[in-house]
N, C-alpha and C positions, 0 to 999 in steps of 0.2 A: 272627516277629522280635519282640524284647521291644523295651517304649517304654524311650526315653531316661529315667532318673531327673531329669533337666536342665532336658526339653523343656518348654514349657506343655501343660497340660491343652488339648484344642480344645472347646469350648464354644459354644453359640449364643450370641449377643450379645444382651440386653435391647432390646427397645425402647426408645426414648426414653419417659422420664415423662411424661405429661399433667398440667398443672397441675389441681389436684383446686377446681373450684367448688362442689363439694356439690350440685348438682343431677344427676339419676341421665339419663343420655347417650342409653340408649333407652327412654322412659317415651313410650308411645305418645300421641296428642294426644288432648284432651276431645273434641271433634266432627271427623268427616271432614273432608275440602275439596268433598265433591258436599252435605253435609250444609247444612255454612256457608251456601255457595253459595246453596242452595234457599230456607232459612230467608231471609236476606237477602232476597231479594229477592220474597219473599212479605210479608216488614215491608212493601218497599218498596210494593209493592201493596196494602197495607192503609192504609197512611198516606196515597196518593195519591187513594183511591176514600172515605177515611175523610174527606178535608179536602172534597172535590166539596160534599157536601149541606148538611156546614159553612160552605160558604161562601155558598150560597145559599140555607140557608131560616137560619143560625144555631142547627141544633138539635142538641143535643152530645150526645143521646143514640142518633137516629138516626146520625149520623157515626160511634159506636164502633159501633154495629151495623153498620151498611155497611164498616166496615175490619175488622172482626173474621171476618164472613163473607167479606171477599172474599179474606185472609188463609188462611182458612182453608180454602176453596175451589180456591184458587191450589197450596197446598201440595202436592197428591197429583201435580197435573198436572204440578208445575213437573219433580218425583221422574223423571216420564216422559217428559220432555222433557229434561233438561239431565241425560246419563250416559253 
């Protein structure tokens, strides 16, 4: 059967437009959320074992070593523990 010369064309309908902010919708994030997470809370533990010896002997050098190490120490375990 021939279409009607009349009829409307049937077509799919557009979507609605999205207002365009210039920022691109799926740009994946800089750091995970287990990433964040881990780091976090390995600061947190370096600043808290960093301030200890600070505060009891005043020596600023041993205090960034004791947070740097325990920072750093903290990091791998935290990896296999919080996943």
């Amino acid at each position: 059967m021939a279409r009607d010369s009349h009829s409307p064309i049937h077509a799919q309908p557009e979507p609605p437009s999205q207002p365009s902010t210039g920022l691109p919708s799926a740009a994946p994030p800089f750091l995970s959320l287990h990433t964040t997470v881990v780091l976090l809370v390995a600061a947190f533990f370096g600043v808290v074992m960093g301030g200890l010896p600070f505060l009891s002997e005043k020596s600023v050098p041993k205090a960034v070593a004791a947070g740097l190490t325990t920072a750093t120490v903290s990091t791998p375990v935290l990896h296999k523990l919080i996943g």
